[in-house]
Residue frames relative to the residue before (quaternion, step in Angstrom):
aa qw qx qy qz dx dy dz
X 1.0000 0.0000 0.0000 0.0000 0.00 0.00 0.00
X 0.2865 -0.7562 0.5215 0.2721 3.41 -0.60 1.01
X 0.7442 -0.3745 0.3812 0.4007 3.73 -1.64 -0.10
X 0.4594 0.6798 -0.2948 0.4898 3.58 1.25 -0.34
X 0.8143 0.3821 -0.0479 0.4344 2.98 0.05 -2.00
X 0.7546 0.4403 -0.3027 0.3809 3.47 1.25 -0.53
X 0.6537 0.4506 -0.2144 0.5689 3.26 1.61 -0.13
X 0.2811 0.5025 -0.5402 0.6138 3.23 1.53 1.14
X 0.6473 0.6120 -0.3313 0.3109 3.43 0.48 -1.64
X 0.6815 0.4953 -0.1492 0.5176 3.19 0.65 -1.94
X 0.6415 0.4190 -0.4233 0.4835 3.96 0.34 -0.43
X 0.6657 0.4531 -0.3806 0.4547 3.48 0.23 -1.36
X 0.7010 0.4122 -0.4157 0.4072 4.02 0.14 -1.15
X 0.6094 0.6296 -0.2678 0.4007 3.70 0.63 -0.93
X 0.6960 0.3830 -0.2328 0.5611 3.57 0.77 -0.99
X 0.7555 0.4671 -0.2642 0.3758 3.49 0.74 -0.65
X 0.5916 0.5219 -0.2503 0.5612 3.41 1.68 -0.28
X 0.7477 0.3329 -0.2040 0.5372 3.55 1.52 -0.75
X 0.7977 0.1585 -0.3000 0.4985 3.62 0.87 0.47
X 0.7387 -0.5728 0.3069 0.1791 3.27 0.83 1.10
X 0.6432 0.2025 -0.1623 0.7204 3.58 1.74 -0.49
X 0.5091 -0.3574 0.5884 0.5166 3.70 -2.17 0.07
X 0.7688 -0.4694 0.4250 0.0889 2.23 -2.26 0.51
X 0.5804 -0.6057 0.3889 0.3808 3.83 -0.40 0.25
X 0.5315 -0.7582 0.3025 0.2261 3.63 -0.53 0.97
X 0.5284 0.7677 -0.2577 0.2548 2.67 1.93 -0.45
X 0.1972 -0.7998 0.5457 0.1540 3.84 -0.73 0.75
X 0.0926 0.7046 -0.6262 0.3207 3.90 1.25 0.53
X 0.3974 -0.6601 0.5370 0.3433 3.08 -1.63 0.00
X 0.5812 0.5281 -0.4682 0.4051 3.33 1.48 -0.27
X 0.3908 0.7482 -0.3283 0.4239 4.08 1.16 0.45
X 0.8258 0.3751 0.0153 0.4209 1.91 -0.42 -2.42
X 0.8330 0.2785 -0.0960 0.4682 3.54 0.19 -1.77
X 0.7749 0.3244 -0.3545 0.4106 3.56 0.30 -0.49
X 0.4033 0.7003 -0.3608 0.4656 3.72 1.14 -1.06
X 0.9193 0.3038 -0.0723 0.2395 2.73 -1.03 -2.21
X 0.7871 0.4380 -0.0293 0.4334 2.70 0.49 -2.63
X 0.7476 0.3670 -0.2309 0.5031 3.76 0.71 -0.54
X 0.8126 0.2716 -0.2385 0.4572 3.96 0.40 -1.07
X 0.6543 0.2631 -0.3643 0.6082 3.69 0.86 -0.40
X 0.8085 0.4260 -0.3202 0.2496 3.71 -0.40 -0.46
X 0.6399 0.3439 -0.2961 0.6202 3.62 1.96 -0.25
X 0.7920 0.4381 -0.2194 0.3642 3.19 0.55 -1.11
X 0.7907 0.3920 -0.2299 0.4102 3.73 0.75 -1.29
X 0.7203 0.4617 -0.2594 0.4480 3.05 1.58 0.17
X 0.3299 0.7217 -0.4226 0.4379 3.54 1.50 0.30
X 0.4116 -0.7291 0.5189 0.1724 3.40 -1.48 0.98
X 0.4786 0.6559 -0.3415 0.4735 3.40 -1.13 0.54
X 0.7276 -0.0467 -0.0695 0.6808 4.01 0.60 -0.16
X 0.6014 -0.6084 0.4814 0.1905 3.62 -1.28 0.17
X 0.4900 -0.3709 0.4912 0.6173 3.84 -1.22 0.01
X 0.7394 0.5747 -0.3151 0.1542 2.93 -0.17 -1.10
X 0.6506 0.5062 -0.1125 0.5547 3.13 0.86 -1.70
X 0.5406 0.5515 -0.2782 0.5711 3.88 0.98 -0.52
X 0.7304 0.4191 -0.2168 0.4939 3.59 0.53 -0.90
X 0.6809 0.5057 -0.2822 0.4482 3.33 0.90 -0.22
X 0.6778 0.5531 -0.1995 0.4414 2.92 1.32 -0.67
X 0.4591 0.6455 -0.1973 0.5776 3.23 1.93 -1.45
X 0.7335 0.4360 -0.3015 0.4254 3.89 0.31 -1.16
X 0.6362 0.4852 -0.3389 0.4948 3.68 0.91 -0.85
X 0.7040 0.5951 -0.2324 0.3103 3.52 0.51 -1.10
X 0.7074 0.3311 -0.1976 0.5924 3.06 1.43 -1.03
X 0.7697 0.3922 -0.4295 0.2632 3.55 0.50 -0.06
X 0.4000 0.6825 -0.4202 0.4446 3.08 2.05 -0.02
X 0.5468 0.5805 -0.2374 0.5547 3.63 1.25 -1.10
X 0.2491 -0.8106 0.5110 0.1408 3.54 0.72 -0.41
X 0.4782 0.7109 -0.3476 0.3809 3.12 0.76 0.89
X 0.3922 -0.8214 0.3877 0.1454 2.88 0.18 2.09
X 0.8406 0.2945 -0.3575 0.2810 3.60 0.14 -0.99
X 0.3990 0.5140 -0.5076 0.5648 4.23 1.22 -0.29
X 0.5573 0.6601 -0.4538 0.2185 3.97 0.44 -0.91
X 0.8121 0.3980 0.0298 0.4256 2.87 1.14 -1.61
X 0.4962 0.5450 -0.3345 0.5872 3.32 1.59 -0.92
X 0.6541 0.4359 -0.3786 0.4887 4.11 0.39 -0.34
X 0.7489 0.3986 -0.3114 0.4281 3.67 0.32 -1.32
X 0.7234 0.3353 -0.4219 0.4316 3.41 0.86 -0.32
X 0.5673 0.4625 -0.5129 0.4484 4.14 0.68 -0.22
X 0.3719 0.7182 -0.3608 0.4644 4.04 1.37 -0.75
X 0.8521 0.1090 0.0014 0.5120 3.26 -0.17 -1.08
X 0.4403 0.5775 -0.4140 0.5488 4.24 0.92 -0.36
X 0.8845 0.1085 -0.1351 0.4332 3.91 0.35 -1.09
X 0.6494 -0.6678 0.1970 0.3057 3.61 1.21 0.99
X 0.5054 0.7503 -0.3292 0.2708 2.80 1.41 -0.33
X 0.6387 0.1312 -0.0998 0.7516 3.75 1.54 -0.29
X 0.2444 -0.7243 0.6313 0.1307 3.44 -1.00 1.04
X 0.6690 -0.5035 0.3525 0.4179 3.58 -1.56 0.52
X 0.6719 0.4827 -0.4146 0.3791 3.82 0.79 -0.08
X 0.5680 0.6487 -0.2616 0.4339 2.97 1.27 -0.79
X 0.6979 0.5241 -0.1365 0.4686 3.50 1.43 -1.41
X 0.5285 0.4237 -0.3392 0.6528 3.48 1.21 -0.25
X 0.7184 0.4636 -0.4110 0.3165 3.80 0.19 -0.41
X 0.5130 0.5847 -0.3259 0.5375 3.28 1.80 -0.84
X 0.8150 0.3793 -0.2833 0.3342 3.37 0.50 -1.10
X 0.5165 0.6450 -0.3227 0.4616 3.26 1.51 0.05
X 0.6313 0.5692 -0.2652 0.4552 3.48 1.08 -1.31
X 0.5610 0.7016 -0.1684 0.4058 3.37 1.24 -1.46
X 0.7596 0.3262 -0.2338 0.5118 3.08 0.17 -1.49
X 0.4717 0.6290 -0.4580 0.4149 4.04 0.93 -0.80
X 0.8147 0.2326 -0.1090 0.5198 4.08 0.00 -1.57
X 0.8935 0.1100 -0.2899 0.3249 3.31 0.47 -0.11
X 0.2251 0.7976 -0.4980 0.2551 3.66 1.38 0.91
């Protein structure tokens, strides 16, 4: 397996562990390469902050971005893989709306 093929690998597991579904079939490069191979396979997998802590961050970012459908695809893998309970998620969305209403 070349360095390629393994950082496909490493995206696809990543995305599927952080949103709770398989990855998207797509082979675009916005997907494939930026998606997969670049945000789940460099970034969600880098040491140094948590799933968790990562998800928090991921939830602000996109709703600051305002971008309804990541918005949701997060709050539900967020709360789908326990990693933020529904109180917890209403506090985020509460804090949020406070600094960045």
């Amino acid at each position: 397996m070349t360095t390629t093929q393994e950082r496909r690998q490493t995206g696809l597991r990543h995305y599927a562990e952080v949103m709770t579904v398989d990855a998207p079939d797509d082979t675009g490069p916005l997907i494939a390469d930026g998606l997969i191979d670049f945000v789940f396979a460099e970034i969600w997998s880098r040491p140094g902050l948590s799933r968790r802590d990562r998800r928090f961050v991921t939830l602000a970012c996109v709703a600051a971005a305002d971008a309804d459908g990541p918005l949701e695809d997060h709050v539900y893998a967020a709360l789908k893989s326990g990693d933020v309970g529904i109180v917890e998620m209403r506090e985020t969305v509460l804090h949020f709306a406070v600094y960045a209403g």
